[in-house]
PDB file of N, H, CA, C and O in Angstrom:
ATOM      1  N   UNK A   1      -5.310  -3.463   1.029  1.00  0.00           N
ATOM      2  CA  UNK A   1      -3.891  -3.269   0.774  1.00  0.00           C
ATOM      3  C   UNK A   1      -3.545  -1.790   0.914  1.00  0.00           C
ATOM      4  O   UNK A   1      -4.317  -0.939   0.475  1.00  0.00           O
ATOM      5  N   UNK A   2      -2.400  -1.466   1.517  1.00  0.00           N
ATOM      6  H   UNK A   2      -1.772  -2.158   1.874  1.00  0.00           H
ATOM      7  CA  UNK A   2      -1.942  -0.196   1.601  1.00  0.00           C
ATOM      8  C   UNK A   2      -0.922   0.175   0.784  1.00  0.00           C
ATOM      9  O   UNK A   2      -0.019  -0.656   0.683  1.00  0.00           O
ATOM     10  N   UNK A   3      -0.819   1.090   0.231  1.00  0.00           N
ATOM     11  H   UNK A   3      -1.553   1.764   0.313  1.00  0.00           H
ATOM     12  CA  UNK A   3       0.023   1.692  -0.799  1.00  0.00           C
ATOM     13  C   UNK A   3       1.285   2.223  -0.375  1.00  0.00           C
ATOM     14  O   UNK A   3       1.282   3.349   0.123  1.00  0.00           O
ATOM     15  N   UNK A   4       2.502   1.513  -0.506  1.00  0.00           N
ATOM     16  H   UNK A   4       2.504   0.599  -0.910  1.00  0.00           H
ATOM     17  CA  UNK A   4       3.642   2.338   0.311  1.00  0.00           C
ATOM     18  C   UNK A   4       4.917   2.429  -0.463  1.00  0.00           C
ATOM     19  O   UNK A   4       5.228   1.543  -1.258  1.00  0.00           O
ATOM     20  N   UNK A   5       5.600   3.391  -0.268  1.00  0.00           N
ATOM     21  H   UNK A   5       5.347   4.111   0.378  1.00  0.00           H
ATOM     22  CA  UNK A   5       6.777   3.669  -1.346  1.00  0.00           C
ATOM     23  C   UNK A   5       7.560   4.173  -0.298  1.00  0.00           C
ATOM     24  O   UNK A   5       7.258   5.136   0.407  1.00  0.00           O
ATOM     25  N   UNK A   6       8.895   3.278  -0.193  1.00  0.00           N
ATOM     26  H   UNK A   6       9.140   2.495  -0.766  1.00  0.00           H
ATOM     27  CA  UNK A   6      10.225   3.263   0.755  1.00  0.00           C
ATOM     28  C   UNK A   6      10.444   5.044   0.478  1.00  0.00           C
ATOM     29  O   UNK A   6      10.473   5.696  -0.566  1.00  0.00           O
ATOM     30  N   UNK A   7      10.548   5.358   1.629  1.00  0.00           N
ATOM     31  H   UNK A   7      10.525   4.828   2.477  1.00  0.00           H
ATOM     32  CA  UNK A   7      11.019   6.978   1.755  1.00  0.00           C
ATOM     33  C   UNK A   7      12.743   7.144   1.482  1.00  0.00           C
ATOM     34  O   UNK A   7      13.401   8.182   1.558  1.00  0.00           O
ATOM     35  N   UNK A   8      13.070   6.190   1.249  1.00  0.00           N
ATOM     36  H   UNK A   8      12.535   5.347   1.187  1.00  0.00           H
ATOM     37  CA  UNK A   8      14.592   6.610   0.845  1.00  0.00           C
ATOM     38  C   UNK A   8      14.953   5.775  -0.436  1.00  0.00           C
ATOM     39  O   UNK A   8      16.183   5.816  -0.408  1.00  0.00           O
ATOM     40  N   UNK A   9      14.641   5.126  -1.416  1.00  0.00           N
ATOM     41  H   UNK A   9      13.641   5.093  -1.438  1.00  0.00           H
ATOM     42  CA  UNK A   9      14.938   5.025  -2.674  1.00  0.00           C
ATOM     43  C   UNK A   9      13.719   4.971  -3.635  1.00  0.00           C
ATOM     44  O   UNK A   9      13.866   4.680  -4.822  1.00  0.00           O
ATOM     45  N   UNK A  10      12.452   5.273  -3.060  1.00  0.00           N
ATOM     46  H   UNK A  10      12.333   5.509  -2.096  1.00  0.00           H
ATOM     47  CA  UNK A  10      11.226   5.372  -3.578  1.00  0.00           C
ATOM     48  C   UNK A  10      10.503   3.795  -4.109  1.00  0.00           C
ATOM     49  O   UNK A  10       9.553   3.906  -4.885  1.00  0.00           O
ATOM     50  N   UNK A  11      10.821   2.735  -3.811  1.00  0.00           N
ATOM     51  H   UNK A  11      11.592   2.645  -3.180  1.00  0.00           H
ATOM     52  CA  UNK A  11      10.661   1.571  -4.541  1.00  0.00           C
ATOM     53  C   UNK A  11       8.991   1.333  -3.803  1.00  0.00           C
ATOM     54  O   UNK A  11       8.826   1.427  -2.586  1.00  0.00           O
ATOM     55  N   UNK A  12       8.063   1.078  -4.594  1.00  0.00           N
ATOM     56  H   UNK A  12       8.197   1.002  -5.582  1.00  0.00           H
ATOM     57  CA  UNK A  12       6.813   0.928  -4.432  1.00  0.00           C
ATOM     58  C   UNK A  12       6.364  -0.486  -3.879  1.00  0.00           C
ATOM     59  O   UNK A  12       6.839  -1.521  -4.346  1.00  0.00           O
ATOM     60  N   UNK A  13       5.424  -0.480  -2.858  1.00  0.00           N
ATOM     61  H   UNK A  13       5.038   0.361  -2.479  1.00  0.00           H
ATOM     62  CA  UNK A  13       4.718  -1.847  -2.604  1.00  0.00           C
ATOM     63  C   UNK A  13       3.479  -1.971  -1.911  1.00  0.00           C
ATOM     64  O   UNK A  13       3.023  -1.077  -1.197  1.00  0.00           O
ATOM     65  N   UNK A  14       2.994  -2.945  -2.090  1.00  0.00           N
ATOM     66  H   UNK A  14       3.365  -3.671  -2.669  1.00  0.00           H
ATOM     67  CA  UNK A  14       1.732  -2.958  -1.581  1.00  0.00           C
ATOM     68  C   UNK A  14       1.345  -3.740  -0.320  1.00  0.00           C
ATOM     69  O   UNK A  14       1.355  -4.940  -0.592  1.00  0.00           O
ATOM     70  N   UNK A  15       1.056  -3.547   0.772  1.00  0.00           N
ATOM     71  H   UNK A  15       1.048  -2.572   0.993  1.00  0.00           H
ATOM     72  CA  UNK A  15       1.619  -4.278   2.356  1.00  0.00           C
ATOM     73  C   UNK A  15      -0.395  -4.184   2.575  1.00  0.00           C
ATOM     74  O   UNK A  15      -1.324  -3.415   2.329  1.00  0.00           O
ATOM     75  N   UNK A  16      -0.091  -5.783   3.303  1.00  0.00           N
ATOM     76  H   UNK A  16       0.664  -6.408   3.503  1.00  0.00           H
ATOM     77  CA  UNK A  16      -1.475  -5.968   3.676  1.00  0.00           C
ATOM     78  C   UNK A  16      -1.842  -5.000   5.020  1.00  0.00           C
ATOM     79  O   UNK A  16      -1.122  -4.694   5.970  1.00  0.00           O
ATOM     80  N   UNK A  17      -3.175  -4.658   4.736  1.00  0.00           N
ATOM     81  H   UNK A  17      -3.760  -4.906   3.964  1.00  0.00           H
ATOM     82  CA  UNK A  17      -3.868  -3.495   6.414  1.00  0.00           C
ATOM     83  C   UNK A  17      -3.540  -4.273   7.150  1.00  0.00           C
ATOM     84  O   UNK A  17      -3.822  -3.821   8.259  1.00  0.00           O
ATOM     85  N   UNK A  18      -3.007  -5.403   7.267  1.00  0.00           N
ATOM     86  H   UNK A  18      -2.778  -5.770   6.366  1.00  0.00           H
ATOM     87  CA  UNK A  18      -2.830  -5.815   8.778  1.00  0.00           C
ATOM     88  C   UNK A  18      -1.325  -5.249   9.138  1.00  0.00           C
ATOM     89  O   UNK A  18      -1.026  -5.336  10.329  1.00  0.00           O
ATOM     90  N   UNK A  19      -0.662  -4.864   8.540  1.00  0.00           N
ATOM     91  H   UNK A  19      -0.905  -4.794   7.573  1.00  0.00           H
ATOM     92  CA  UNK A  19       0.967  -4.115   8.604  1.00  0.00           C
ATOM     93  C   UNK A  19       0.619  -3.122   8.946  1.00  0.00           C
ATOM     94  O   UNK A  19       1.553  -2.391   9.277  1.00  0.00           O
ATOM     95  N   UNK A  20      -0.821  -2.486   9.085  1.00  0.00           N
ATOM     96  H   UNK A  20      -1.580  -3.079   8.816  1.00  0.00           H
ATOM     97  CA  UNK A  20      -0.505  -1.209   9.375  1.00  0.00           C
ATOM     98  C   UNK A  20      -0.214  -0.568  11.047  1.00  0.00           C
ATOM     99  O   UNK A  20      -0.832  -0.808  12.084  1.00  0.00           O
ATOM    100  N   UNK A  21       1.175   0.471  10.759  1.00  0.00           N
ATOM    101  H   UNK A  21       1.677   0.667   9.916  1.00  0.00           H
ATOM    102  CA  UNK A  21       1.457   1.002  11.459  1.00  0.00           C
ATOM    103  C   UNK A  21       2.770   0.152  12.134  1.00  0.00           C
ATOM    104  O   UNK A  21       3.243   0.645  13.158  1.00  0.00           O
ATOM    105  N   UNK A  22       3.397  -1.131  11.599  1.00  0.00           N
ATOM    106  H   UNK A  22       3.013  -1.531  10.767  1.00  0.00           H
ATOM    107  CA  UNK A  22       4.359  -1.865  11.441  1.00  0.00           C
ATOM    108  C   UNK A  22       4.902  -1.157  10.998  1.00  0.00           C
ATOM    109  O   UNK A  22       4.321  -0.225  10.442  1.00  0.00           O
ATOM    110  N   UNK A  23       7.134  -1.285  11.029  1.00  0.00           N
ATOM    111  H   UNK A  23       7.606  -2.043  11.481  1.00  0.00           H
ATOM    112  CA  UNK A  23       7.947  -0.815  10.623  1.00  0.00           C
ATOM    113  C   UNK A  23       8.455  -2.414   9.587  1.00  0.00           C
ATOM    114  O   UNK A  23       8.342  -3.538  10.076  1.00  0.00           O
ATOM    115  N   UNK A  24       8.780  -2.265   8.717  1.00  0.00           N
ATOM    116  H   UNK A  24       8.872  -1.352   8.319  1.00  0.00           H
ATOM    117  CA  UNK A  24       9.661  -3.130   7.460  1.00  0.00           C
ATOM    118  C   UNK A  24      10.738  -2.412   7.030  1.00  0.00           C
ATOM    119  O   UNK A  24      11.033  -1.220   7.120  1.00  0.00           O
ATOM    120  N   UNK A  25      11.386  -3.571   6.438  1.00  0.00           N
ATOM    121  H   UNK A  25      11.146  -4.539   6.365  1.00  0.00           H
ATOM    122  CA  UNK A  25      12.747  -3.584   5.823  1.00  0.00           C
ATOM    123  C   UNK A  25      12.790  -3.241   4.185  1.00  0.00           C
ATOM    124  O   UNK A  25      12.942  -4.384   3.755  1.00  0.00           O
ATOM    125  N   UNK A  26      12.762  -2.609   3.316  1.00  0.00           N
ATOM    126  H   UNK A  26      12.638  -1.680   3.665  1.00  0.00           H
ATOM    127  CA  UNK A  26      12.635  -2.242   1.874  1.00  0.00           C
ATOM    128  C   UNK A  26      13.801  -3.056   1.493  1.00  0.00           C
ATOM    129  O   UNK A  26      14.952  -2.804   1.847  1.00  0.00           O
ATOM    130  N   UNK A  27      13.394  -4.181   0.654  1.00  0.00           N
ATOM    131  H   UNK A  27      12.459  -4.386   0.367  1.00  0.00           H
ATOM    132  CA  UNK A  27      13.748  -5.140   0.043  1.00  0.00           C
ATOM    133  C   UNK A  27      15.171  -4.903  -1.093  1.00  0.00           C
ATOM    134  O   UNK A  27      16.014  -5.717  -1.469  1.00  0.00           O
ATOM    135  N   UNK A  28      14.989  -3.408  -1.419  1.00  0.00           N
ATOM    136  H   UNK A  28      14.304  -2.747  -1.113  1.00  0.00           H
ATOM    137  CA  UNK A  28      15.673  -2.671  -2.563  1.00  0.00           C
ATOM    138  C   UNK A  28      17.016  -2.005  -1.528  1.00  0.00           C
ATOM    139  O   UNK A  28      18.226  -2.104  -1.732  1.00  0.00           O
ATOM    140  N   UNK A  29      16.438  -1.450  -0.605  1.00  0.00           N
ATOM    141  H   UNK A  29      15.456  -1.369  -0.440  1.00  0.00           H
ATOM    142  CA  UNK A  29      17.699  -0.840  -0.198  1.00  0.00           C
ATOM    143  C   UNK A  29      18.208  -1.021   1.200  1.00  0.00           C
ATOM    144  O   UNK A  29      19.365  -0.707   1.478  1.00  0.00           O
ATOM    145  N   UNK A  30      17.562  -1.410   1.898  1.00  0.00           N
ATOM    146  H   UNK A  30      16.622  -1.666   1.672  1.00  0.00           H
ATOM    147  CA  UNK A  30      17.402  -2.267   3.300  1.00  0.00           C
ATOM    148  C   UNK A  30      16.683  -0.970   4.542  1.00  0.00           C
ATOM    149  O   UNK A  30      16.622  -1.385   5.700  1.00  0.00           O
ATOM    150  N   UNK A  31      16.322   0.080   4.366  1.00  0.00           N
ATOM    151  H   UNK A  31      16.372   0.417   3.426  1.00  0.00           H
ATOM    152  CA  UNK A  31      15.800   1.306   4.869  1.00  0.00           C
ATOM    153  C   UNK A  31      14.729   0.526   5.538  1.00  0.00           C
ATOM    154  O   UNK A  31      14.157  -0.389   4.947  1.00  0.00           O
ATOM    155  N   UNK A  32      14.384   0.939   7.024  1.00  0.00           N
ATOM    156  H   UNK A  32      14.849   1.682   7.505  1.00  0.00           H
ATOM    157  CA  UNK A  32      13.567   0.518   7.797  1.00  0.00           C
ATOM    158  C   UNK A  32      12.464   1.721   7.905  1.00  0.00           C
ATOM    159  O   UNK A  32      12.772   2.720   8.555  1.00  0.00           O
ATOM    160  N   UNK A  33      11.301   1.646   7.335  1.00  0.00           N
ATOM    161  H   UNK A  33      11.051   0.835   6.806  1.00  0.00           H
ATOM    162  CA  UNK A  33      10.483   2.260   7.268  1.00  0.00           C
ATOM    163  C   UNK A  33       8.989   2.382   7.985  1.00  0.00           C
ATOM    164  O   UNK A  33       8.991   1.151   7.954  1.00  0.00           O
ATOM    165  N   UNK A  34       8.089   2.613   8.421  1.00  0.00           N
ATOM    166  H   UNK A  34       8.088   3.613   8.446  1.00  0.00           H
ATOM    167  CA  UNK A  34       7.071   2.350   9.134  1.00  0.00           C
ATOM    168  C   UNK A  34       6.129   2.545   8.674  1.00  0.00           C
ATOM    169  O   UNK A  34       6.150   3.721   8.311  1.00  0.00           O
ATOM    170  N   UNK A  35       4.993   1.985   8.371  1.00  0.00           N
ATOM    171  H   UNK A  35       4.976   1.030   8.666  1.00  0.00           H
ATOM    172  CA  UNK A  35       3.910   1.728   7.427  1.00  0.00           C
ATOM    173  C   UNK A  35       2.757   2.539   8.013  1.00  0.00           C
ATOM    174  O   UNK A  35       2.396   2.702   9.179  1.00  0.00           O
ATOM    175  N   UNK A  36       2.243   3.043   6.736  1.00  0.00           N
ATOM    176  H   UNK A  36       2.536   2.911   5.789  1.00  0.00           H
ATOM    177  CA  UNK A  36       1.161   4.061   7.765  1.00  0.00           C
ATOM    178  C   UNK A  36      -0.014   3.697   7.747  1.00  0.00           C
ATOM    179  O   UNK A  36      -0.404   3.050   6.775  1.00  0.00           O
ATOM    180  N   UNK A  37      -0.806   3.975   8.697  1.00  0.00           N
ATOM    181  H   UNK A  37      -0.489   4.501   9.487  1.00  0.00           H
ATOM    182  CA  UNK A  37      -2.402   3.290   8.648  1.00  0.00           C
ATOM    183  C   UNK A  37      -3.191   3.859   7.435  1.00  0.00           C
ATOM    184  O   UNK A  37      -3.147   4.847   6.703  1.00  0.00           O
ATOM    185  N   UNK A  38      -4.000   2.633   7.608  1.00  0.00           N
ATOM    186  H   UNK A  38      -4.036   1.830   8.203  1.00  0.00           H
ATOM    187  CA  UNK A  38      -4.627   2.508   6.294  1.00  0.00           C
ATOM    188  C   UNK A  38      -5.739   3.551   6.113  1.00  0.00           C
ATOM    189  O   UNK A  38      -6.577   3.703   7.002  1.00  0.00           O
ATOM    190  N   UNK A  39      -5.767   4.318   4.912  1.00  0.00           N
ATOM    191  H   UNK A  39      -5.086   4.195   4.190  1.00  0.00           H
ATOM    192  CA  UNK A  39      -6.976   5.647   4.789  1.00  0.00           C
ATOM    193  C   UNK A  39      -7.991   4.819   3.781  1.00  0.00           C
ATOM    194  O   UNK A  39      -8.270   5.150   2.629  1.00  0.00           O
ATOM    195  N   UNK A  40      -8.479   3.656   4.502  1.00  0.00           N
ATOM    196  H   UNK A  40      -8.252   3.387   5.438  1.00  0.00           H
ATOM    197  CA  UNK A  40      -9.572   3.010   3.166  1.00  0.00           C
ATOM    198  C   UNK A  40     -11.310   3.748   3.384  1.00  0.00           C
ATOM    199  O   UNK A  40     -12.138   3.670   4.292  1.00  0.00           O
ATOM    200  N   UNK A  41     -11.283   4.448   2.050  1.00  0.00           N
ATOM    201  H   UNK A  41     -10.611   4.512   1.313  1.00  0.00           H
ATOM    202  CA  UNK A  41     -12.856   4.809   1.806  1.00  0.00           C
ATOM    203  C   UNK A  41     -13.908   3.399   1.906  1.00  0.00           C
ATOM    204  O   UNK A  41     -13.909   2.203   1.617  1.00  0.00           O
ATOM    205  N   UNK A  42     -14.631   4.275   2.423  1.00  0.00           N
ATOM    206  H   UNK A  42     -14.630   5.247   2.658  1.00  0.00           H
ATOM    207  CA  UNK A  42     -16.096   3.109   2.578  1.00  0.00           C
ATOM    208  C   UNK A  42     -17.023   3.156   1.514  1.00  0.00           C
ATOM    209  O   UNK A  42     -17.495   4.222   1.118  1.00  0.00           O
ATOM    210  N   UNK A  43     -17.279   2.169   1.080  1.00  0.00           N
ATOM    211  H   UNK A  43     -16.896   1.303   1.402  1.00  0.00           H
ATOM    212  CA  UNK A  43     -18.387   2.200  -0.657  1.00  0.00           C
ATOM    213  C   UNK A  43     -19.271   2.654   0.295  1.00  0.00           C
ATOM    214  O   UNK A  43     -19.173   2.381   1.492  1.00  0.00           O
ATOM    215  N   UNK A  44     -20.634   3.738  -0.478  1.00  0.00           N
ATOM    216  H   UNK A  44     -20.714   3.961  -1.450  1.00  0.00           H
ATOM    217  CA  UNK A  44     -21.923   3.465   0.569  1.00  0.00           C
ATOM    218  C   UNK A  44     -22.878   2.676  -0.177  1.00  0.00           C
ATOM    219  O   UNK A  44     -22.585   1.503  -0.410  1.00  0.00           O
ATOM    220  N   UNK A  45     -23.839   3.086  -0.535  1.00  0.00           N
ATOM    221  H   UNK A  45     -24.078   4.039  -0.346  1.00  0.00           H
ATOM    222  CA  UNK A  45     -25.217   2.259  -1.086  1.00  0.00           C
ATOM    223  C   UNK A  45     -24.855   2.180  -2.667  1.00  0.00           C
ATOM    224  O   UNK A  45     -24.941   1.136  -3.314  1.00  0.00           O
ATOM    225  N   UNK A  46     -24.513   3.202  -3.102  1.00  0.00           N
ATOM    226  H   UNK A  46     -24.442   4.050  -2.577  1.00  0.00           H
ATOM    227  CA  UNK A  46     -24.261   3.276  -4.419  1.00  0.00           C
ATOM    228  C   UNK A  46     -23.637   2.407  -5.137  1.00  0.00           C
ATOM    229  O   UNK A  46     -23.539   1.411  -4.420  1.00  0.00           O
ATOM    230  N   UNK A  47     -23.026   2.147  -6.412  1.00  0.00           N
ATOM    231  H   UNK A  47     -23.105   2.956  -6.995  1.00  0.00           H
ATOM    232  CA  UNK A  47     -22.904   1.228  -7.497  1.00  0.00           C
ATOM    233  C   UNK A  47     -21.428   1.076  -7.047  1.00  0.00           C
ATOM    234  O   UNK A  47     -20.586   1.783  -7.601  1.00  0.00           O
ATOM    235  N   UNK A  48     -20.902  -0.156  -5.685  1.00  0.00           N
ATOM    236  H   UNK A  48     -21.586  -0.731  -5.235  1.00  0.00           H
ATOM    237  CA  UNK A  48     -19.884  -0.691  -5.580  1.00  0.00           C
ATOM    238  C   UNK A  48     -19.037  -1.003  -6.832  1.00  0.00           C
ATOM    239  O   UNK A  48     -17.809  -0.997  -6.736  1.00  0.00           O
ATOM    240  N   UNK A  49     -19.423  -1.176  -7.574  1.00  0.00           N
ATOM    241  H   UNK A  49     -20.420  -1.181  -7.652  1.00  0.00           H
ATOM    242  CA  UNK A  49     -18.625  -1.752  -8.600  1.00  0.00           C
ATOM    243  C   UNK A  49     -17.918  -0.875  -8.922  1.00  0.00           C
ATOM    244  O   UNK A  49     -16.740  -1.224  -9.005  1.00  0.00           O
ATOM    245  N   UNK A  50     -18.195   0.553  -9.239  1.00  0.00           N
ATOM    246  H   UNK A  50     -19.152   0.836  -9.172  1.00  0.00           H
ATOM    247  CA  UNK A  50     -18.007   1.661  -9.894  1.00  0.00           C
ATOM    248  C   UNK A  50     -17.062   2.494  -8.913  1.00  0.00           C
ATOM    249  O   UNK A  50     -16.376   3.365  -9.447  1.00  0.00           O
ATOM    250  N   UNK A  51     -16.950   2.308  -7.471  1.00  0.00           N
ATOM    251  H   UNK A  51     -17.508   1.600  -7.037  1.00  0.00           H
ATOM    252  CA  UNK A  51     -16.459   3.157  -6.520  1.00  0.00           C
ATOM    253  C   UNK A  51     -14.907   2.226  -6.606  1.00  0.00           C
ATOM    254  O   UNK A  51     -13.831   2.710  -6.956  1.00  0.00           O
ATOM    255  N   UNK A  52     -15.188   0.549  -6.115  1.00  0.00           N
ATOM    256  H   UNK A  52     -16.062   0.156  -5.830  1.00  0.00           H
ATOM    257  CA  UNK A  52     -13.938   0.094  -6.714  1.00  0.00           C
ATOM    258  C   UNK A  52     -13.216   0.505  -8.044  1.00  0.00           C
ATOM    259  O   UNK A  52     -12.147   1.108  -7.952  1.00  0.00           O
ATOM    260  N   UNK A  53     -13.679   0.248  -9.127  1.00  0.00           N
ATOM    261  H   UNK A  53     -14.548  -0.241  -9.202  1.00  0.00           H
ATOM    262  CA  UNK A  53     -12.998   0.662 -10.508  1.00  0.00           C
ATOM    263  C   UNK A  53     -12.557   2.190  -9.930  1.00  0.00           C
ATOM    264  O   UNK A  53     -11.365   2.062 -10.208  1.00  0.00           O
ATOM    265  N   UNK A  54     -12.614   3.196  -9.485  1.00  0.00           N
ATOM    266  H   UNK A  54     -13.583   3.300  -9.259  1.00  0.00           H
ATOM    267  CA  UNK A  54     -12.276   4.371  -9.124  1.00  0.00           C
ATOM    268  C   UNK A  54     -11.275   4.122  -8.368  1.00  0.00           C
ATOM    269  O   UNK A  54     -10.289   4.130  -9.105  1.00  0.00           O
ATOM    270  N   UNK A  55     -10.919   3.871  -7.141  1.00  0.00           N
ATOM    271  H   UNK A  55     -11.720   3.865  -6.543  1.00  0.00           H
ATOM    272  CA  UNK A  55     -10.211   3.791  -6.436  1.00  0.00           C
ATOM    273  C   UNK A  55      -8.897   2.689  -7.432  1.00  0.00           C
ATOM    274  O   UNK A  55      -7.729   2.544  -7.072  1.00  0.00           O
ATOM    275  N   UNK A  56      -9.246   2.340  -8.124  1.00  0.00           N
ATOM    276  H   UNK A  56     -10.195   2.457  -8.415  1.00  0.00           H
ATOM    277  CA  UNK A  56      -7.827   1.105  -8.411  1.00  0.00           C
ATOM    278  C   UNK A  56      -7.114   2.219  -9.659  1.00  0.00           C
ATOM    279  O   UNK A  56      -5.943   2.274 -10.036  1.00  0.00           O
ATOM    280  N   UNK A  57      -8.655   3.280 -10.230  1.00  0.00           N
ATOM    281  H   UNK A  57      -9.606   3.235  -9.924  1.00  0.00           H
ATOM    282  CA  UNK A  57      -7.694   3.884 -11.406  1.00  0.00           C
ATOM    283  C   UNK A  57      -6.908   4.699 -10.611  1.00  0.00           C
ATOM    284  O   UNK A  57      -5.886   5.036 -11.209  1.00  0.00           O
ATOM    285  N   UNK A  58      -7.011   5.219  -9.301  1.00  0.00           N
ATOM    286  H   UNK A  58      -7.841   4.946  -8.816  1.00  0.00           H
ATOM    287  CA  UNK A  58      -6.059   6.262  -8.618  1.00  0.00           C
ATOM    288  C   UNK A  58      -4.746   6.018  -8.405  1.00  0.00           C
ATOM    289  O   UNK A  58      -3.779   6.775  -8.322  1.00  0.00           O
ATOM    290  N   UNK A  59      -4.913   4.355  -8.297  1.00  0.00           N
ATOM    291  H   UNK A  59      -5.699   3.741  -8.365  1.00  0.00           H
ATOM    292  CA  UNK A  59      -3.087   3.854  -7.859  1.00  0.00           C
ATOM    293  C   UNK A  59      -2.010   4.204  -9.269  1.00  0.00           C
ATOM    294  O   UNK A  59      -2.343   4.373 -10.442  1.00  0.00           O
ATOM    295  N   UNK A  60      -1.102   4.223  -8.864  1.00  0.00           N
ATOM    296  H   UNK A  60      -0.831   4.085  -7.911  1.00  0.00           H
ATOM    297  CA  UNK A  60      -0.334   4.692  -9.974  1.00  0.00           C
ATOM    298  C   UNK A  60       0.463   2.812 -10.674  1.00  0.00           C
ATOM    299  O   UNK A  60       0.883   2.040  -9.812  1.00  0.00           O
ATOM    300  N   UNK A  61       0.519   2.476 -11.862  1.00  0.00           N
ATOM    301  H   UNK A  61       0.177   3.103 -12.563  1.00  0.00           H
ATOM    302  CA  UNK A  61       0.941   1.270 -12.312  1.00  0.00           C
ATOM    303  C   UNK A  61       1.844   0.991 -11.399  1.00  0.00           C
ATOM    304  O   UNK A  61       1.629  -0.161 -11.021  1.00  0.00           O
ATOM    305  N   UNK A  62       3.073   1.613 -10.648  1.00  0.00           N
ATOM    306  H   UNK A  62       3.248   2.549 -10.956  1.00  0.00           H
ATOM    307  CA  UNK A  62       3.875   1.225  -9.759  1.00  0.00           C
ATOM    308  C   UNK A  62       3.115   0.740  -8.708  1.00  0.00           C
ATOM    309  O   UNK A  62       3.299  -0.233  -7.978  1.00  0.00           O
ATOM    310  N   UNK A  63       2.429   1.384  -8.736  1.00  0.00           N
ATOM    311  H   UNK A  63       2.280   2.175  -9.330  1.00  0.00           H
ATOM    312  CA  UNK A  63       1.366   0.756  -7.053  1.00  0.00           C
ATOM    313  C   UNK A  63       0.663  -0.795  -7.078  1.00  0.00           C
ATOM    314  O   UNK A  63       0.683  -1.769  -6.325  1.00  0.00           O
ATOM    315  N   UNK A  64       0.010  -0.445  -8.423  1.00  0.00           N
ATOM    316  H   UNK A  64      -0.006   0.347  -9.034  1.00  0.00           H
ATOM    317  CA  UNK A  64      -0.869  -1.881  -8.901  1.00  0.00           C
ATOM    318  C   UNK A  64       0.128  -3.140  -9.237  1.00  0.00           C
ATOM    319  O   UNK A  64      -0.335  -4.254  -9.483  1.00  0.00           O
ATOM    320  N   UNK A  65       1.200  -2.935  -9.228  1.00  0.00           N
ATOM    321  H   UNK A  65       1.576  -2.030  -9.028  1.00  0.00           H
ATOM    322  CA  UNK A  65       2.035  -3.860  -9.229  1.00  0.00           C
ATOM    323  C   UNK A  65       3.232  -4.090  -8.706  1.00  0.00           C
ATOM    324  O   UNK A  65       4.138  -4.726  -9.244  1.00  0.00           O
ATOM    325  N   UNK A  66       3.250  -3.501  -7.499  1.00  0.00           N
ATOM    326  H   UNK A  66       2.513  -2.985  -7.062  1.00  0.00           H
ATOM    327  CA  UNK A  66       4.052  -3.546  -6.480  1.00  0.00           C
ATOM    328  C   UNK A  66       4.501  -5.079  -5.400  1.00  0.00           C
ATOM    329  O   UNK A  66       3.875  -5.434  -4.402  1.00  0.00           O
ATOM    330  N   UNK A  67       5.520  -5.641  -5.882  1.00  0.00           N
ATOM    331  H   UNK A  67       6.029  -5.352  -6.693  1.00  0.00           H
ATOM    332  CA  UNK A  67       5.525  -6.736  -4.747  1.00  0.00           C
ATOM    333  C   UNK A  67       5.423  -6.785  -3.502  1.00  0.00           C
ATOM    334  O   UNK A  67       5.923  -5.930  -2.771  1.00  0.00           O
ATOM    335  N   UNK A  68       4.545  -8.123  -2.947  1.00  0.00           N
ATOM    336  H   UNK A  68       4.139  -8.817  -3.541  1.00  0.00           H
ATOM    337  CA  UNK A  68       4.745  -7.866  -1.445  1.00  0.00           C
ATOM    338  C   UNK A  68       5.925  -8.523  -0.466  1.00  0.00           C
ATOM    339  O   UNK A  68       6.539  -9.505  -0.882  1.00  0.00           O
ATOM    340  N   UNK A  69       6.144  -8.115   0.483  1.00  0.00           N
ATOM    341  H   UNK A  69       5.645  -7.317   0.821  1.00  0.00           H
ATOM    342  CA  UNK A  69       7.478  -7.869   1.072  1.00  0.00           C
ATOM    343  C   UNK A  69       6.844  -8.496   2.805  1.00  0.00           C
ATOM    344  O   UNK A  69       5.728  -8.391   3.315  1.00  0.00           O
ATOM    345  N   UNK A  70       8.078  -9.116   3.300  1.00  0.00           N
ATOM    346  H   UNK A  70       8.984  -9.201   2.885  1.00  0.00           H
ATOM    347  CA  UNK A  70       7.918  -9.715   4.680  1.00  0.00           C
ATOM    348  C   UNK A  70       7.744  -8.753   5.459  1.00  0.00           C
ATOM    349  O   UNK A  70       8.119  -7.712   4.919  1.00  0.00           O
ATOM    350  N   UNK A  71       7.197  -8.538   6.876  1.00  0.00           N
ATOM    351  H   UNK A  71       6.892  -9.384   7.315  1.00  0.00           H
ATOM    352  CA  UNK A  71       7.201  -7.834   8.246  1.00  0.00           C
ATOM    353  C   UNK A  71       8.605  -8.237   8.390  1.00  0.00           C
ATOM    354  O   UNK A  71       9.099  -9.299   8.010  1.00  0.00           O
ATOM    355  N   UNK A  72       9.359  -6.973   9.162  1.00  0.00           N
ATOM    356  H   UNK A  72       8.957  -6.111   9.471  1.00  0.00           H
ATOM    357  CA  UNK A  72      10.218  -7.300  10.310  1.00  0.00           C
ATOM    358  C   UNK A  72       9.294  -7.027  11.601  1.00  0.00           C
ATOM    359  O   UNK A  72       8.733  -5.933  11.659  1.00  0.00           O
ATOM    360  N   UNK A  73       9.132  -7.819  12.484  1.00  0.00           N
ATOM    361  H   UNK A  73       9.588  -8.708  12.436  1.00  0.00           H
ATOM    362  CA  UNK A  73       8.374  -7.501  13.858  1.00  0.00           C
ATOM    363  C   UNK A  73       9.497  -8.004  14.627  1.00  0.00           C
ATOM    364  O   UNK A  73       9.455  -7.999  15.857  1.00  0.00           O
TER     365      UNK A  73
END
């Protein structure tokens, strides 16, 4: 999931990596925005569990609970 917040009324959401680099419609204010590719870190050998729990504390509560929203294509 990619983390995205409409550049013109700030409303937060979470758009599947396959959107990435797709333009959408922000549900809140109708602003056509373009989704940016996805910057996902790679776990390496180390204690997956622990690299996830890290990465989810970084999202901000707006992020972690952000609705998801249709493609315009």
């Amino acid at each position: 999931m990619i983390p995205f917040t409409c550049r013109e009324c700030g409303k937060g959401y979470r758009i599947p990596d396959s959107h990435a680099g797709k333009r959408v419609r922000c549900k809140s204010c109708g602003t056509i925005n373009k989704i940016p590719v996805s910057k996902s870190k790679k776990v390496g050998s180390g204690d997956s569990v622990a690299a996830l729990n890290k990465l989810l504390a970084a999202l901000s509560d707006e992020e972690k609970n952000a609705p998801y929203f249709e493609v315009d294509e």
